[in-house]
N, C-alpha and C positions, 0 to 999 in steps of 0.2 A: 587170821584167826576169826574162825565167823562171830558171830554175836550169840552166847548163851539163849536170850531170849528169842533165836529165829531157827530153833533148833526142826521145825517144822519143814523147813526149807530148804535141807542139808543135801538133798538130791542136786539143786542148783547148785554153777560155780557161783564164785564173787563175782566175775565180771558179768555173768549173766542177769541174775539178780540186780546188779544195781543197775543196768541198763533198764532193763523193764521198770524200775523204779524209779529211774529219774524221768522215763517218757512219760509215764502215770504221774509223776509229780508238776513238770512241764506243763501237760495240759488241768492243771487245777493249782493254779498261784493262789497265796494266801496273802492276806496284809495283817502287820503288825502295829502296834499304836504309833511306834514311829512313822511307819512309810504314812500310817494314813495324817496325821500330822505333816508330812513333809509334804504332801499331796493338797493340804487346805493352807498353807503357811507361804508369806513372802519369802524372798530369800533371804538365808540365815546364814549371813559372816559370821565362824565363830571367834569373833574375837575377845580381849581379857576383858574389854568391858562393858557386855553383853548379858543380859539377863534369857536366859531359858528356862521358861516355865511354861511347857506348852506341850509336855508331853509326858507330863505323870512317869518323872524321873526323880529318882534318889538322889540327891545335889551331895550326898556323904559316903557314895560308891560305895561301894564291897566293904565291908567289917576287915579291920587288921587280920583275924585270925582269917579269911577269905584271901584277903592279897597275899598274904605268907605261905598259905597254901598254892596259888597259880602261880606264884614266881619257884617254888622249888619243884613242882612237876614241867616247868617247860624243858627241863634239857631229854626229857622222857616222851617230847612232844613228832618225837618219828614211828614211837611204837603207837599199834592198837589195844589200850590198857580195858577190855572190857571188865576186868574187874572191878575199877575206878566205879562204874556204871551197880556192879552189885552190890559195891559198901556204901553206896548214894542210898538205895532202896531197900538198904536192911535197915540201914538206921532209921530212915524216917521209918519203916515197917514197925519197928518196935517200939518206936516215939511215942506214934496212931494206937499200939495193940493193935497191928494187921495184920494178915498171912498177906508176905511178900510179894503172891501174884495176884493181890489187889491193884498195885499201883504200877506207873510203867513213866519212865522220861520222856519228857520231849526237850526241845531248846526253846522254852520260851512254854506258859499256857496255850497261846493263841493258837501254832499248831494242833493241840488237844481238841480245842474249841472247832477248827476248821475240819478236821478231818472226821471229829465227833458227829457233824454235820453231814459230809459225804456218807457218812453211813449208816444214818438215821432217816437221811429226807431223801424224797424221790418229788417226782411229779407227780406221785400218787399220795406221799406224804409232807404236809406243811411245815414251815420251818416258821415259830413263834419267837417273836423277841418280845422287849418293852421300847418305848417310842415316850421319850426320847433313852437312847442305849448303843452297848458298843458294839460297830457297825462292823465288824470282822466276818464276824458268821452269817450277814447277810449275802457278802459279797458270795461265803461259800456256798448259802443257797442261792445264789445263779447258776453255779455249777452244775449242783445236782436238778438243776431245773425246778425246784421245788418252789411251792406258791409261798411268799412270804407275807408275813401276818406281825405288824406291827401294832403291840395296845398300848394304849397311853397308860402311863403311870396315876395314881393313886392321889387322889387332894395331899398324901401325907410323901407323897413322892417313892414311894416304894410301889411292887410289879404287882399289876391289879392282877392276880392268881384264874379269878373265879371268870374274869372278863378273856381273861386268855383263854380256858377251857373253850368261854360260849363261841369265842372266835373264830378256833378252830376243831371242828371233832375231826379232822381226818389229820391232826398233827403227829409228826413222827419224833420231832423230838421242840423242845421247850427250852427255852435261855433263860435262865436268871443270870443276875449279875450285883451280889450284895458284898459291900454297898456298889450301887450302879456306876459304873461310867455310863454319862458325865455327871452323874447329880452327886454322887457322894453321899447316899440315904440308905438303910438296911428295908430289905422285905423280910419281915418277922418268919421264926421259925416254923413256926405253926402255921403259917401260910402255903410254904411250900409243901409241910406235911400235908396238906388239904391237896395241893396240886397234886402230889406222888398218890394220893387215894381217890382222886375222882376225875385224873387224867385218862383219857380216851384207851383200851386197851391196848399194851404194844408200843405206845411212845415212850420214849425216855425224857428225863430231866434232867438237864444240864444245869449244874451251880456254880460259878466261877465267884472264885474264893483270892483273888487277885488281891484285894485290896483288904483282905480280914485283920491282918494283923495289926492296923492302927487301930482299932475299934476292938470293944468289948462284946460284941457279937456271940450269939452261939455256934460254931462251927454245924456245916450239916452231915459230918461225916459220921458221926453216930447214926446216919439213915441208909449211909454206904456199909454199914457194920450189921444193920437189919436188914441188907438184902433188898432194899427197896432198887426202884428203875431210875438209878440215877448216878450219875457222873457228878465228880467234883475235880472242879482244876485249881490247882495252885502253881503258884509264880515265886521266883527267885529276882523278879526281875525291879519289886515295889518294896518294901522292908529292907532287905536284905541288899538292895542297893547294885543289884548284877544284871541289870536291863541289857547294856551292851554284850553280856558274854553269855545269855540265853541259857534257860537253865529254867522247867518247869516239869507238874509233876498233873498223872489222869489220875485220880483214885475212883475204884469200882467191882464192882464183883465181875470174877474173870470171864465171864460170858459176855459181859457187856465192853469189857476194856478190851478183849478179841476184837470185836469188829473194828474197833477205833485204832488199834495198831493194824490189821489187815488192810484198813483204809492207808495207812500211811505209809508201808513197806520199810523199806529201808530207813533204819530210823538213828545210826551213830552218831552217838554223846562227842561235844569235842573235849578232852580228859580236861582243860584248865576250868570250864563251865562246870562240870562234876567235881572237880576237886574243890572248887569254890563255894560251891552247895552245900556238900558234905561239911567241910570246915565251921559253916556258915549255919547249919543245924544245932553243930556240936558247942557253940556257941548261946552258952545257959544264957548272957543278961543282953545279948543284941536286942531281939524282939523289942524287950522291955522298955529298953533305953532309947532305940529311937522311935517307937510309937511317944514316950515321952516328949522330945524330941520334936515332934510333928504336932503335935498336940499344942502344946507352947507354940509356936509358931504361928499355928492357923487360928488358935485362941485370939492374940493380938493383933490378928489382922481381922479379923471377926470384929475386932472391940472397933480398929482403928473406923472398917467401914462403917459401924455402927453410931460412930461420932461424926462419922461425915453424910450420911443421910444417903448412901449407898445400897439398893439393896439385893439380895445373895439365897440362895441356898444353904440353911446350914446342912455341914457335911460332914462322915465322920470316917474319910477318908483323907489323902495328899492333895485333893484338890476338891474345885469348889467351882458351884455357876455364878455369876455376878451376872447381874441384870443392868444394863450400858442406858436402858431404857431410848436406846436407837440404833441401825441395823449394826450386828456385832461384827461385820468384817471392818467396817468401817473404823471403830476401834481399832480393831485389829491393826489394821494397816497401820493409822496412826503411832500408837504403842510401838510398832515396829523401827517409825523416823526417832523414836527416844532409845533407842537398841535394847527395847522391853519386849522377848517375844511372847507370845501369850498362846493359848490354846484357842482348838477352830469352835466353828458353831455347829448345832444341828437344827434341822428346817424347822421341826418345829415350835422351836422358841428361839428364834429368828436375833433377836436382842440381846439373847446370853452369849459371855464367853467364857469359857474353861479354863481356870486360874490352877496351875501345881503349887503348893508350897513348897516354895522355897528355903533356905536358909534365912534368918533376920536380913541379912544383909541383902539378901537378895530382894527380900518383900520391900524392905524401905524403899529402894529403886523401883518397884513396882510401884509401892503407893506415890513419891514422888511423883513419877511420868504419868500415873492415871488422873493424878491433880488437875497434870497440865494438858493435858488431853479432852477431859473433863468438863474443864474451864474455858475452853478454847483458844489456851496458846499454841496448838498445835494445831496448825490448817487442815481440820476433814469437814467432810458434809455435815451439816446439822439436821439434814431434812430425819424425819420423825421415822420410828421402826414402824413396820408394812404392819396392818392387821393381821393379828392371830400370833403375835409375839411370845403371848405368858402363855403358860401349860395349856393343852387341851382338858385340862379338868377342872378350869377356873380359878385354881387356888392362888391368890394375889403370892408373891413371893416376900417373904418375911423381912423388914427391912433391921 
């Protein structure tokens, strides 16, 4: 049964189609916060008693009404349920106030994000991030050959808007990321309305809305709803606690959400991802209760470092920078001989490492072994972090 949404294509068999779409897919790999996580990280036994906070995962997995949903659609797990796929994007459809072919699935945002990329940038058009940020859609401009254009972020740690224009006028498409991987800090809304109004003509704006739900934030999909040039992704995989079973959403006016699924061809939902999502929508007080939830959590470890003369990023996200104030792999590694894994670093601030919040139980074990890490009961190098550690924008990181 082909897919409702590739009704364009109907000329094609199934097996021709996905051939040509898996060779297209083949030669343009994507990474996810996992792989790129698993790619900067020692090796991780997972054993019981083992802390993993190192990759901006939901330690409270899928909401009940979520698991009760994937366990009674598995015996239905031989058929191709695309309609699984339309009661996904009616409801969010009418959640939004959206005409339904606004939005479009993927398994995961980061998809959204990489293929948004493949068909926005060329080696004619630049692919703009913020520096430091997450490095997914970098890797997709190598792909397209596209020059990439890294700005530092803001004294206030949000995406310097006005500094990305100056950097690139030949950009094709723009990354936001509020609040940012890895900092955990909102670019105001009005910011990015500044970018959608005095961005180069012809590029888009990409806002990934990954991490919205723990914060009080304005959403920018009231800019998808005025037609403005811009994408917004959302994730199943940070709130909602369904990182493993992949499950995210493009919102955009259907001219623009075209090329981004053209980019990705073959694009089937696997039904327990969808059925989990859906469940997980229809689910009035989840949002609420665990942005709660997290909140508590990062609150008290906030206070704890703030007693111990530690100093951090505040964030208002699942995770958070901590400044090790010497080279953060080094940490890293350490925290790893106390079975604390922790998140990687990025070059430019050389010193921080990337903390998820975890459950209490999990932070206590984080702050215990960072104690003794710290302190140097735990044998790593002491030599000093390299010049150029704190932000490129000078801003001392708040203790």
């Amino acid at each position: 049964m082909p897919d409702r949404n590739l009704s364009s294509f109907s000329h094609f068999s199934r097996r021709s189609f996905l051939q040509a779409s898996a060779a297209a897919t083949a030669a343009i790999p994507f990474l996810t916060e996992p792989l790129l996580a698993a790619a900067a990280a020692v090796h991780r036994p997972y054993t019981s008693d083992a802390v993993f906070i190192d990759s901006n995962e939901n330690p409270l997995g899928p909401s009940r009404p979520a698991r009760e949903a994937i366990a009674a659609i598995i015996p239905q797990g031989g058929r191709y349920s695309d309609n699984l796929t339309d009661d996904l994007l009616h409801i969010f459809s009418q959640q939004e106030g959206l005409n339904r072919d606004y939005v479009q699935v993927f398994p995961g945002s980061t998809p959204g994000l990489h293929f948004g990329v493949i068909a926005f940038t060329s080696p004619q058009k630049s692919y703009v991030t913020a520096d430091p940020g997450y490095e997914a859609g970098m890797f997709a401009a190598e792909r397209s050959q596209a020059r990439l254009v890294k700005v530092p972020l803001t004294r206030t740690y949000a995406h310097d808007v006005r500094a990305m224009i100056a950097a690139a006028p030949d950009a094709g498409l723009f990354y936001i990321c509020s609040p940012n991987n890895p900092t955990g800090t909102l670019t105001p809304h009005e910011d990015i309305e500044y970018l959608l109004d005095n961005k180069p003509r012809g590029a888009v704006v990409m806002v990934d809305e990954a991490y919205i739900h723990f914060c009080d934030a304005r959403s920018t999909i009231d800019l998808v709803k005025a037609g403005k040039d811009i994408i917004l992704l959302r994730t199943f995989s940070k709130i909602y606690g369904m990182a493993g079973l992949r499950c995210g959403l493009a919102i955009a006016r259907p001219d623009l959400l075209k090329q981004v699924t053209d980019a990705a061809g073959w694009n089937f939902m696997p039904i327990t991802a969808v059925v989990g999502a859906t469940a997980s929508l229809k689910g009035s007080e989840i949002v609420a209760e665990r942005k709660r939830i997290n909140h508590t959590v990062r609150q008290a470890t906030f206070e704890w470092l703030d007693r111990n003369g530690y100093s951090y990023i505040p964030s208002e996200a699942n995770f958070f920078l901590l400044d090790t104030k010497r080279p953060g792999k080094e940490v890293i590694d350490a925290m790893a001989q106390q079975k604390v894994y922790i998140g990687r670093i990025w070059p430019i601030m050389p010193s921080c490492v990337r903390i998820t919040v975890g459950t209490h139980e999990e932070m206590a074990q984080f702050q215990t072994a960072f104690q003794k890490v710290m302190r140097g009961a735990v044998a790593f190098s002491l030599q000093p972090a390299r010049s150029g550690s704190k932000p490129r924008s000078g801003a001392p990181l708040p203790s």
